[in-house]
C-alpha positions in Angstrom: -161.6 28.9 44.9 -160.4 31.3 47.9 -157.1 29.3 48.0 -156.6 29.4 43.9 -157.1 32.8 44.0 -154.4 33.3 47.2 -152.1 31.2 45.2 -152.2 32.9 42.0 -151.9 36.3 43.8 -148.9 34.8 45.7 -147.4 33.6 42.6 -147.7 37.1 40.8 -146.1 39.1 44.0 -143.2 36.7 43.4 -141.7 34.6 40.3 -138.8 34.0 41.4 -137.5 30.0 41.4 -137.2 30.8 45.3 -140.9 32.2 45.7 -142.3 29.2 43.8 -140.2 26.8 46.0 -141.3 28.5 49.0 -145.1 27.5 47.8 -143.6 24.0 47.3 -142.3 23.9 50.6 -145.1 25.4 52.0 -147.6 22.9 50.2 -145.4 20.2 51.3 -145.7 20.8 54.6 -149.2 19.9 54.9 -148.8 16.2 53.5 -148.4 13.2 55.2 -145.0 11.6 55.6 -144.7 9.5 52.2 -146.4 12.1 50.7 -143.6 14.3 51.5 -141.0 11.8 50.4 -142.6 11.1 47.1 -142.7 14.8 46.6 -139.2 15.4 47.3 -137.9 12.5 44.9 -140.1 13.6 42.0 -138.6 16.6 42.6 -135.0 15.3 42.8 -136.1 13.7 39.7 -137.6 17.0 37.6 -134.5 19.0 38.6 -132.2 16.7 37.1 -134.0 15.9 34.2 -134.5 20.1 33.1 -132.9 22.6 36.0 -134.6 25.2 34.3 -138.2 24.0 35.0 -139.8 26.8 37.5 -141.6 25.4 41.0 -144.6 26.6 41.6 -147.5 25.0 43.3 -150.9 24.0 40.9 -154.4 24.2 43.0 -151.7 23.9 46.1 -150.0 20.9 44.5 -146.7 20.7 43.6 -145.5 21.6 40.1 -142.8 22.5 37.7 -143.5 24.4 34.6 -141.5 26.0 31.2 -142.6 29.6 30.0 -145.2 30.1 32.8 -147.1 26.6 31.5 -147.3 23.4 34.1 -145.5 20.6 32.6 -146.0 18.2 35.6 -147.6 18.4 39.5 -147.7 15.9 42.1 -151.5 15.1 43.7 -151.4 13.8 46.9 -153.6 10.8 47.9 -154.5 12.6 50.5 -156.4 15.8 49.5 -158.8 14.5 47.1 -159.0 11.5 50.2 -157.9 8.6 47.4 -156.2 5.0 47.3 -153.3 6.6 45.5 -150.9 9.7 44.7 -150.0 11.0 40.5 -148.0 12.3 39.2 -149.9 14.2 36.5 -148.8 15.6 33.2 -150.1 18.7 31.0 -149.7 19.6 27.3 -146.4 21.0 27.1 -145.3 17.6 28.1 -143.4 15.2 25.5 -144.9 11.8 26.2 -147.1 11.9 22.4 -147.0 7.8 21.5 -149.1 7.7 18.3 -152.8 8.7 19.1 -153.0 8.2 22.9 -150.6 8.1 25.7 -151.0 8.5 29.6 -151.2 11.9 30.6 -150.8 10.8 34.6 -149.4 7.8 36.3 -150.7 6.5 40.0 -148.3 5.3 42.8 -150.0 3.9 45.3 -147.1 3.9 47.9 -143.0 4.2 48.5 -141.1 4.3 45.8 -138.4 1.3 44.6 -135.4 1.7 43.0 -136.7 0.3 39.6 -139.9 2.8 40.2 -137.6 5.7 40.5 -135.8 4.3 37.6 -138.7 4.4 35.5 -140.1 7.7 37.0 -137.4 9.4 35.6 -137.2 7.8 32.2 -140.9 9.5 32.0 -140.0 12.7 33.5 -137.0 12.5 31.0 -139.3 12.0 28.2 -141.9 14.4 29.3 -139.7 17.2 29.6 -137.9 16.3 26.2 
């Protein structure tokens, strides 16, 4: 809770797109090696897809968001200790399919060019 709270505090001394990378970068940092690299191409992916989406971090994970609300975050395997990183999805998102859809999608390691490929058809989707 200590480091919510120093992230939100952070976040409000500074919303620029530059402050909210800096958290990014700062986050990013901390990860393991393919951690870092899945970051970076999900970030790649995000920026293309909607330039305009803010960085920011989310409970020190990566994030992008539209009007101040998180439309997608990266969760490394490796600070909840688990077989696999997601890329997770909130409500301003645009993946609705009928009456259920994923909200979050796993990868358990590097990333292949058909991954990436349909990575960003997702993120294409979700940010509509």
């Amino acid at each position: 809770m200590k480091d919510r709270a120093a992230e939100v505090k952070a976040q409000k001394a500074d919303k620029t797109r530059a402050g909210g990378q800096k958290q990014i970068d700062d986050a990013v940092e901390k990860m393991e090696p393919g951690e870092q690299k899945l970051v970076r191409t999900i970030e790649e992916i995000v920026q293309k897809a909607d330039p305009e989406l803010m960085p920011k971090t989310y409970y020190g994970m990566p994030a992008w968001t539209r009007d101040g609300k998180v439309l997608c975050f990266g969760q490394p395997a490796s600070k909840f200790k688990v077989r696999y990183s997601t890329l997770g999805f909130e409500g301003p998102a645009n993946l609705d399919d009928g009456n259920f859809w994923p909200s979050a999608y796993a990868i358990p390691g590097e990333l292949t060019a058909d991954d990436v490929k349909r990575l960003t058809a997702i993120i294409e989707k979700a940010v509509g």
